[in-house]
C-alpha positions in Angstrom: 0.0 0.0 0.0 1.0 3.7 -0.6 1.9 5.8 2.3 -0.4 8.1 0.9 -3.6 5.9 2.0 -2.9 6.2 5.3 -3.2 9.8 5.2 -7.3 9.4 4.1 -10.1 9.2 5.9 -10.7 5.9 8.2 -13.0 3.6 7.2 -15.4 0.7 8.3 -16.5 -2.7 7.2 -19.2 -5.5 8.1 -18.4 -9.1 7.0 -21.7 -11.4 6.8 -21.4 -15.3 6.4 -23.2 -17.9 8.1 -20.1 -20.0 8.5 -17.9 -18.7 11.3 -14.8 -20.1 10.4 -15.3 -17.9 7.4 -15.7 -14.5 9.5 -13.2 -15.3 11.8 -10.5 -16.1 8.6 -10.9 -12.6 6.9 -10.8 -11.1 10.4 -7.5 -12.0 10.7 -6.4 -13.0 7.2 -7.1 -9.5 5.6 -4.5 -6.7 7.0 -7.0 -4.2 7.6 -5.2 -1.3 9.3 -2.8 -1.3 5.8 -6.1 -0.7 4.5 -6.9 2.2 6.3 -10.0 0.4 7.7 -10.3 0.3 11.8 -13.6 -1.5 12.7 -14.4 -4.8 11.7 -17.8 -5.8 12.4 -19.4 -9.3 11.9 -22.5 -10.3 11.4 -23.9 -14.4 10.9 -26.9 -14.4 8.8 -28.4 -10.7 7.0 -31.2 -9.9 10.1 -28.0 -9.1 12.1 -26.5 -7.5 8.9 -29.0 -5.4 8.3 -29.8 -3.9 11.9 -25.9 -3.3 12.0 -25.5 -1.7 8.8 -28.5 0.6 10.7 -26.7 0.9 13.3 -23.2 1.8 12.4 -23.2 2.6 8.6 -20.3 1.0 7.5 -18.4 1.8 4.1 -17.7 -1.9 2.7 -19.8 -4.7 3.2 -18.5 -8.3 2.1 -21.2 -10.8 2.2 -22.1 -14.5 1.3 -24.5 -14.7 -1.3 -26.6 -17.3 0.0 -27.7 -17.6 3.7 -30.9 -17.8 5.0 -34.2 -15.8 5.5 -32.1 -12.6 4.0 -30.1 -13.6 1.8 -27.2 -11.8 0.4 -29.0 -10.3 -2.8 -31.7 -8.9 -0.5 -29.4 -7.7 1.8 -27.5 -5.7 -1.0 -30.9 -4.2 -1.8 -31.8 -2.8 0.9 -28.2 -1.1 1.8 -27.6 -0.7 -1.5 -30.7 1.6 -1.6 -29.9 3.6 1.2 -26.3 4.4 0.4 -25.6 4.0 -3.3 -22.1 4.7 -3.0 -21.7 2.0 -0.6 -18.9 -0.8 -1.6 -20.8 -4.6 -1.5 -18.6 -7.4 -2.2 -20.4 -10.5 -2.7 -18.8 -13.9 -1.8 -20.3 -16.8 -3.0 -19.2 -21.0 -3.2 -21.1 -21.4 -6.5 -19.7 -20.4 -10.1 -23.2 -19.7 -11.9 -23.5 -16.9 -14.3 -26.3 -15.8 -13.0 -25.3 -15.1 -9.6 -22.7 -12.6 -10.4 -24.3 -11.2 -12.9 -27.5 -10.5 -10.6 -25.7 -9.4 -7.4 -23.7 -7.1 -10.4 -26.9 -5.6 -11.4 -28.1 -4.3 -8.1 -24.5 -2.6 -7.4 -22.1 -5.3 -6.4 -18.3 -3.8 -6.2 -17.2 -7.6 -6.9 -18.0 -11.4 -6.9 -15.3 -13.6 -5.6 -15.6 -17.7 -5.3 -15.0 -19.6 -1.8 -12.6 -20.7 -0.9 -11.2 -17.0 -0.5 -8.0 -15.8 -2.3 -6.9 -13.2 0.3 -4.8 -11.3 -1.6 -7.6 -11.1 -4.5 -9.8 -9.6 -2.0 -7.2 -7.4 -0.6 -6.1 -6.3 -3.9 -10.0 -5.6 -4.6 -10.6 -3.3 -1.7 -7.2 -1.4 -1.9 -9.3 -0.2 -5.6 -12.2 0.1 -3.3 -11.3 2.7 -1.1 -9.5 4.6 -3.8 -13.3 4.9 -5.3 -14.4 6.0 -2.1 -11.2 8.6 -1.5 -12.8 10.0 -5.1 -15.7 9.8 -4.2 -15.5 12.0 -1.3 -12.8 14.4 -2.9 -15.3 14.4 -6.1 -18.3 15.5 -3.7 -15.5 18.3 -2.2 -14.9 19.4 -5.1 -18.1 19.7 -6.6 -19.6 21.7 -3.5 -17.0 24.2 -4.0 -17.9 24.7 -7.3 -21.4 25.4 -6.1 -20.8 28.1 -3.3 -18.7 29.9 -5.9 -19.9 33.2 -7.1 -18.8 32.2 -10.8 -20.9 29.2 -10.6 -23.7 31.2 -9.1 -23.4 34.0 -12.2 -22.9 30.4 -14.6 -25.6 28.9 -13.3 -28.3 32.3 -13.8 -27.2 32.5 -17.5 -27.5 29.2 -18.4 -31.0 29.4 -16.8 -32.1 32.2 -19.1 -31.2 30.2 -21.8 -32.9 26.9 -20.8 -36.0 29.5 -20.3 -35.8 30.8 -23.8 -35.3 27.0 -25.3 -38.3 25.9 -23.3 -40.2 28.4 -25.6 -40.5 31.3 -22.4 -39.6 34.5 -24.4 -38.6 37.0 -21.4 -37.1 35.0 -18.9 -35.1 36.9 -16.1 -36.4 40.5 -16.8 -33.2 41.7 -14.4 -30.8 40.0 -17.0 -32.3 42.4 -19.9 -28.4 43.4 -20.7 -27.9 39.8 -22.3 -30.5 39.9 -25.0 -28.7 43.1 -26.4 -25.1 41.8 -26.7 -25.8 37.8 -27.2 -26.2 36.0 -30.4 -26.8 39.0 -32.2 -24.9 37.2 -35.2 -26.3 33.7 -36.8 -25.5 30.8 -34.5 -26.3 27.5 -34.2 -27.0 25.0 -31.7 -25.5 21.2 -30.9 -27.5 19.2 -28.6 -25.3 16.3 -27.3 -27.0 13.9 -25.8 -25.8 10.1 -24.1 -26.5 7.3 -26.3 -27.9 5.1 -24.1 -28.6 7.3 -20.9 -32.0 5.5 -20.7 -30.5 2.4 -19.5 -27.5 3.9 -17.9 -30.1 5.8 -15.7 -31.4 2.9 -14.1 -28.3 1.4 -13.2 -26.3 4.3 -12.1 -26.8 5.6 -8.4 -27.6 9.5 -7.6 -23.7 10.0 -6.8 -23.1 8.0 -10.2 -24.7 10.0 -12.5 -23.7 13.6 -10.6 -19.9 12.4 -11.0 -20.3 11.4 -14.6 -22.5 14.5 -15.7 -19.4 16.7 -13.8 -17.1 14.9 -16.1 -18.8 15.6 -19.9 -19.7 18.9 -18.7 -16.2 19.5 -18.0 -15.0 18.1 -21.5 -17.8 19.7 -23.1 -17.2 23.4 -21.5 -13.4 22.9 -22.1 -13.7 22.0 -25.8 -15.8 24.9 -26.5 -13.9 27.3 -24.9 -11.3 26.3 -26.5 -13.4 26.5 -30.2 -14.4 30.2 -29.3 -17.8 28.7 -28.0 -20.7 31.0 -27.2 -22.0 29.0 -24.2 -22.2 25.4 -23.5 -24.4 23.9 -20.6 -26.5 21.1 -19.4 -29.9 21.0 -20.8 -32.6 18.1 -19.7 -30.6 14.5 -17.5 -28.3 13.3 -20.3 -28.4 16.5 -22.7 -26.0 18.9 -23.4 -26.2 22.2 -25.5 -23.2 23.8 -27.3 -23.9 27.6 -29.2 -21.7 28.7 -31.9 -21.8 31.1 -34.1 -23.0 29.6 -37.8 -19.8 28.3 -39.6 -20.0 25.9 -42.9 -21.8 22.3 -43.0 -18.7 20.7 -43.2 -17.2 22.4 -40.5 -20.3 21.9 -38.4 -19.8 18.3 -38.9 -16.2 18.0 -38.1 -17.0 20.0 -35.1 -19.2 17.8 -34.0 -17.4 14.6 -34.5 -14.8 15.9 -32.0 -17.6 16.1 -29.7 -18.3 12.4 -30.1 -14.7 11.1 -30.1 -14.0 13.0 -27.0 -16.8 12.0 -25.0 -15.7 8.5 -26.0 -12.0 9.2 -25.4 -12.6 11.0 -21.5 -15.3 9.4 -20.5 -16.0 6.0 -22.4 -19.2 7.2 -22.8 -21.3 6.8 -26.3 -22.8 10.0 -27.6 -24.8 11.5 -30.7 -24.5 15.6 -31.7 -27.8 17.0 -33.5 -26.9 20.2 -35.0 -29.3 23.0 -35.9 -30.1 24.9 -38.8 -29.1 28.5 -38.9 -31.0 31.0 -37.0 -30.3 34.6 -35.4 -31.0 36.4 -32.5 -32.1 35.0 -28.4 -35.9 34.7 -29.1 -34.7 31.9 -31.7 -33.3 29.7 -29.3 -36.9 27.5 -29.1 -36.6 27.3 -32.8 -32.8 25.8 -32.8 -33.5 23.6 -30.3 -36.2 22.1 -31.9 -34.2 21.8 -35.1 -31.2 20.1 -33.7 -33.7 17.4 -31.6 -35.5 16.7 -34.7 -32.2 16.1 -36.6 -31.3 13.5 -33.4 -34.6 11.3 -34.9 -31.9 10.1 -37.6 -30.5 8.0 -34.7 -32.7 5.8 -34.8 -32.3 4.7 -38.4 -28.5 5.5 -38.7 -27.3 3.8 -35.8 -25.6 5.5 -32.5 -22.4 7.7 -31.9 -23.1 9.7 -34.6 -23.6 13.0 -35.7 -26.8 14.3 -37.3 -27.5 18.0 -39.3 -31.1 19.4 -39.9 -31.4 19.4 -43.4 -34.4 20.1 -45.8 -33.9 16.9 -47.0 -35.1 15.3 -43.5 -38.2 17.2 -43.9 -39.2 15.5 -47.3 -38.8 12.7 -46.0 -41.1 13.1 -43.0 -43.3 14.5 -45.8 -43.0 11.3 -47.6 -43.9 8.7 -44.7 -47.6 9.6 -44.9 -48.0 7.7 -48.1 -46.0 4.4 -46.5 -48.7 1.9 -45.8 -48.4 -0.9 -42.9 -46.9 -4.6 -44.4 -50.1 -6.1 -43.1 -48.3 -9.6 -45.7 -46.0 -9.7 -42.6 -47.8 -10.1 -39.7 -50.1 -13.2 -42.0 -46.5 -14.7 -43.0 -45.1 -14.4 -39.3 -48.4 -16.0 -37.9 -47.7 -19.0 -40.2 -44.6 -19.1 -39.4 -44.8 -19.4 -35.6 -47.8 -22.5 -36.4 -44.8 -24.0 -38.1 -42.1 -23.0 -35.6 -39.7 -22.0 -38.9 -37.2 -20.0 -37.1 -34.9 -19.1 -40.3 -38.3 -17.6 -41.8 -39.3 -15.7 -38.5 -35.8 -14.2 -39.1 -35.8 -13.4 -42.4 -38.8 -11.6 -42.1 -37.9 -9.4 -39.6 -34.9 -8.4 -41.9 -38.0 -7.7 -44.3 -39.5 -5.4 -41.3 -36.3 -3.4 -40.5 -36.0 -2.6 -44.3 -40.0 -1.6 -45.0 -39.6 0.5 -41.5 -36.8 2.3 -42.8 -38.1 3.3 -46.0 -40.9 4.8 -44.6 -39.6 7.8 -43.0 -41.5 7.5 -39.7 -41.2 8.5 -36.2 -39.1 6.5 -33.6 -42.5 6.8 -31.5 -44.8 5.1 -34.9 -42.2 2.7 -35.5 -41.9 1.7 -32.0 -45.7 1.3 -32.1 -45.6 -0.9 -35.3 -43.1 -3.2 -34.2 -44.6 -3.5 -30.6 -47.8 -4.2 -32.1 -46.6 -7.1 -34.3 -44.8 -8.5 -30.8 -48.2 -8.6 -29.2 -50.1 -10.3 -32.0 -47.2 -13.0 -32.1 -46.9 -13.8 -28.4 -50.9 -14.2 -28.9 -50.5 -16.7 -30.9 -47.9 -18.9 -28.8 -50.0 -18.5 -26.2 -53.0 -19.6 -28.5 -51.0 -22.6 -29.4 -50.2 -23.6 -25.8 -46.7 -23.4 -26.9 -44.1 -22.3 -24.0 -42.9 -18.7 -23.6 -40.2 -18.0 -21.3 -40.4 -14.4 -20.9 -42.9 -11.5 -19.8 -44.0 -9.7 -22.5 -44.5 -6.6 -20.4 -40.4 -7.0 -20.3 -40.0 -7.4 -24.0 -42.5 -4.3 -24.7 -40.6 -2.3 -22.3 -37.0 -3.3 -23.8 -38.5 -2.1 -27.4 -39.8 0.9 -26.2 -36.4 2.2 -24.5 -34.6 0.6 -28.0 -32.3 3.6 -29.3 -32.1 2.4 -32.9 -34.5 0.5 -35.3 -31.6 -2.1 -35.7 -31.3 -2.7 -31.6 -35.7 -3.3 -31.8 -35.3 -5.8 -34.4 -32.6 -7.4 -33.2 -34.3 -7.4 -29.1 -37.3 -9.0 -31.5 -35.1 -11.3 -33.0 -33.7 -12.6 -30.0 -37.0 -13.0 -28.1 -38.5 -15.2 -30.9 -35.2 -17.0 -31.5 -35.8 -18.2 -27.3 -39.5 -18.9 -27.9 -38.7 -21.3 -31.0 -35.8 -22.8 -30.1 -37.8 -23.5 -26.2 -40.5 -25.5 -28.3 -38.8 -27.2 -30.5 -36.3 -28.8 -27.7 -39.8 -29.7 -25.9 -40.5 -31.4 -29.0 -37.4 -33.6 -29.5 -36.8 -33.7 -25.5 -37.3 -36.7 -23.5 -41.1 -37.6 -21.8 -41.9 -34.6 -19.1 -42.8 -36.7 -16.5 -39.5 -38.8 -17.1 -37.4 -35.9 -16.9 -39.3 -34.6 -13.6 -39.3 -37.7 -12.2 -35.3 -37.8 -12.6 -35.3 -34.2 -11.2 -37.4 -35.5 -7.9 -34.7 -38.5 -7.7 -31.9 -35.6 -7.5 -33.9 -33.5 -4.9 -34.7 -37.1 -2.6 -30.8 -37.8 -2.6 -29.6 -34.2 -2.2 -32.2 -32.5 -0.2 -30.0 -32.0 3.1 -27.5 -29.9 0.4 -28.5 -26.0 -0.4 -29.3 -27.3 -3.5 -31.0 -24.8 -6.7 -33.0 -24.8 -9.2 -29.6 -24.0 -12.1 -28.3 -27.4 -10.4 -31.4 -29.3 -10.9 -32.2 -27.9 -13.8 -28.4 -29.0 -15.2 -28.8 -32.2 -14.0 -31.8 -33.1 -15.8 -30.6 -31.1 -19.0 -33.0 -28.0 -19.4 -32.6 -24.6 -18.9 -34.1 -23.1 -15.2 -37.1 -21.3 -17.4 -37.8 -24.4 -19.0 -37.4 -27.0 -16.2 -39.8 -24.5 -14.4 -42.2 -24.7 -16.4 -42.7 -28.5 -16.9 -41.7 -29.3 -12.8 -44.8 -27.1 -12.1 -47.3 -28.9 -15.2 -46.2 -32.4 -14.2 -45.7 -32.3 -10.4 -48.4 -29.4 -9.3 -46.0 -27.7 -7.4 -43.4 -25.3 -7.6 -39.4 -26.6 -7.5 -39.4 -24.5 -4.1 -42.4 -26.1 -2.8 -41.6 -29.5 -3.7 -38.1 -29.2 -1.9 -39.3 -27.4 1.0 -41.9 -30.6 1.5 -39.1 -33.4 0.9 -37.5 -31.3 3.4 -40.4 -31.8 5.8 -41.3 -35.4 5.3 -37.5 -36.6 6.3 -37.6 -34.1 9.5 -41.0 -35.8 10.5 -39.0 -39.1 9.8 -36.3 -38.1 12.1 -38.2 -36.8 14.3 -40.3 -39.8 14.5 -37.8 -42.5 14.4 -34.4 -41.3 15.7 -32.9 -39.8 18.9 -31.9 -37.0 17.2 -31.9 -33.9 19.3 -34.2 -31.3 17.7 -31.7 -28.8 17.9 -29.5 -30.9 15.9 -31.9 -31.6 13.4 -32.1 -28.6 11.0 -29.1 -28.9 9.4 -29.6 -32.5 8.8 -32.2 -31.6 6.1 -30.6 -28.5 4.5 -31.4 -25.4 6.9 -28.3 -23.6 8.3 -30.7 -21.4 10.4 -32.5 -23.5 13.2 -35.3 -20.5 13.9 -35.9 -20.2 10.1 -36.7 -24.3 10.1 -39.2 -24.1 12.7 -40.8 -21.7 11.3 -41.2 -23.7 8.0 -41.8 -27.1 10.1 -44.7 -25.4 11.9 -46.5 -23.6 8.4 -46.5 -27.4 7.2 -47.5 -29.4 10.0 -49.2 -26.7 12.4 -47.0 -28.0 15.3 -43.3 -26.7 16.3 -40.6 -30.3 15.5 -41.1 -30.4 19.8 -44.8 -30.9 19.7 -44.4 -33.2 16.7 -42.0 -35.3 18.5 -44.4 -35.6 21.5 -47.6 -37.0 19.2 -45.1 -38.7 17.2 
């Protein structure tokens, strides 16, 4: 470690695993004051987590993934959702996919496999509190900025501007002086604007998004000063606006594809520039604005990272797209299609789509509509059909709608009916249901006192989770969970029944590390606590 860590601020961390022989290894294993870190706090299962993470608010939390009653996705929620910039690391014994990439998706720092390499995990939180030593310098530095009085006089011009854009045509009568000695020559306006900020904005915490809009704004402030720039400022979450005065087409262009590549270069961020036609004087703000969005609507059928001018041109073409008429032949050769599950043709089809859609000259908002519409006619037919879907459609229809190109929604469409044919036809050629369920049960009977899943079943018996899902709950009645928690059950009432075993003893003996957690379970089955049970036994 630097010396120059140990000049930072102190911080805290919670470990959380059920096994104690786990806790009490990184206690000792990890060399926490070279980390800066001076309490270490410990907590067995995520209850005691949670009320100590209450408690005390610690910076880093490393956590098992899988304990009982709160496990350690759950757990991550919850903190996670009080204090986004909060470190989780996630320890886990199992490999799957699936569990890193879910405990990733709601904010994990880092997934590492049991048994624990302590110098991986050392290594991982020496980064760790470098992010939070930014972090808190970023924050610093950002409330400086604020109380400054240049920020202050910043922040009131860019507002008359925004004002004037929103279509308010005597904002801030006080600042009068500006209309007189601003953009009195022709300008033109850039709006930059994130390529896929929808998405980003879900994943990305508050502190996220405020360090990563400081960043742009700084590249995008500096490159227009630098380009003799007449202002350049944040607009709506994601959206930036650049004024210059009016230079050439080709120099607009060029200009703008700076833009892009530094964005991409600083940042690692994906962008597109709209640029506006020509206009002069403040009260035409609204009208450039409006000029360069519209010219952003090319996205959507060029593709992203790009850079898009108003032209006349676009406007015959949005002139055109009231003659295009709807490929109704589409929608009747898709529905035949699916009856036939003929993947290639499905595909090819949706090639046909993409290329009828782009020659129409429509909205991203009528093309979205089109292409969700065909999506809801086709999932009514597999469902017509009885065939098996493994997928909300409420998901898929919300994936389209936040598509950012025509290319992206056809090939999100693509995908989804791709999963849907390729699901039937293996239920087709796949061995007898009740066989395969019956193998599954087997599996479950031999392995119940294990913290067994559905991804091992499912593995075992050769189906994917979705599928085996889907056919454990058609042939057995019951749900994987259900069937597993009554195995479960039946040999504790067995024990209990026929052994000596103390009940104390017993829970682990049938796959529940939490003794409290089993009684509970025992007693929604049975009505009785195992004690009772044992007495009428």
């Amino acid at each position: 470690m630097e010396g120059s860590l140990l000049e930072r601020t102190k911080y805290t961390v919670l470990l959380v695993d059920d096994e104690p022989i786990i806790l009490r290894s990184l206690e000792f294993a990890i060399p926490w004051d070279e980390l800066n870190i001076t309490k270490v706090m410990k907590a067995k299962n995520g209850e005691e987590a949670l009320q100590l993470f209450h408690d005390h608010r610690p910076d880093i939390i490393i956590s098992d993934i899988r304990m009982p009653s709160i496990n350690g996705i759950t757990l991550m929620s919850e903190v996670m959702h009080i204090n986004p910039q909060l470190i989780f690391i996630v320890i886990s014994g199992y490999s799957e996919f699936e569990y890193a990439r879910e405990s990733l998706g709601h904010g994990a720092t880092g997934y590492l496999l049991k048994p624990i390499d302590h110098d991986e995990l050392t290594s991982m939180l020496e980064k760790s509190i470098v992010k939070l030593e930014g972090n808190r310098k970023a924050k610093q530095q950002s409330e400086q900025l604020l109380d400054s009085v240049q920020a202050l006089s910043l922040l009131a011009r860019e507002r008359m501007f925004a004002e004037l854009i929103e279509g308010n045509q005597r904002p801030l009568q006080h600042m009068k002086w500006l209309e007189d000695n601003t953009l009195r020559k022709p300008y033109y306006i850039n709006v930059v604007q994130l390529d896929h900020f929808s998405t980003m904005n879900k994943q990305w915490s508050e502190d996220e998004k405020r360090l990563w809009f400081f960043a742009v704004r700084n590249i995008l402030e500096e490159w227009s000063k630098n380009n003799e720039g007449l202002a350049a400022f944040p607009f709506h979450s994601g959206e930036w606006i650049i004024i210059f005065e009016n230079v050439t087409d080709i120099q607009k262009r060029k200009m703008g594809e700076e833009i892009v590549q530094l964005i991409k270069q600083y940042s690692k961020l994906s962008c597109s520039v709209g640029i506006s036609k020509q206009v002069q004087g403040i009260e035409q703000l609204h009208t450039a604005y409006q000029s360069a969005y519209d010219a952003l609507h090319q996205r959507f059928y060029s593709g992203l990272d790009h850079v898009f001018i108003d032209s006349k041109q676009l406007i015959q073409n949005d002139n055109s797209s009231s003659l295009w008429k709807y490929p109704k032949w589409i929608e009747k050769e898709l529905i035949q299609s699916i009856r036939t599950l003929e993947l290639f043709r499905i595909l090819q089809l949706l090639d046909i789509l993409k290329v009828e859609l782009e020659t129409g000259g429509l909205t991203k908002d009528s093309l979205i509509r089109y292409i969700v519409e065909i999506t809801v006619i086709s999932r009514r037919e597999f469902e017509h059909m009885n065939l098996i879907i493994d997928s909300s459609v409420d998901y898929l229809i919300q994936n389209l709608m936040e598509s950012t190109t025509l290319e992206q929604a056809i090939d999100i469409l693509k995908e989804a009916f791709s999963s849907w044919i390729t699901t039937n036809l293996q239920h087709q050629s796949s061995d007898d249901g009740s066989a395969l369920i019956g193998k599954a049960k087997s599996y479950i009977d031999n392995h119940y006192h294990n913290d067994i899943g559905i991804d091992e079943v499912s593995e075992f018996v050769g189906l994917s989770a979705s599928h085996f899902c889907t056919i454990f709950k058609q042939v057995s009645g019951s749900t994987f969970l259900e069937y597993v928690t009554h195995c479960r059950i039946e040999k504790a009432k067995y024990i209990l029944s026929n052994t000596e075993v103390k009940v104390y003893q017993l829970a682990p003996l049938v796959g529940y590390q939490d003794s409290k957690y089993f009684t509970q379970v025992f007693k929604k089955l049975t009505g009785m606590t195992p004690s009772e049970y044992r007495l009428l036994a």
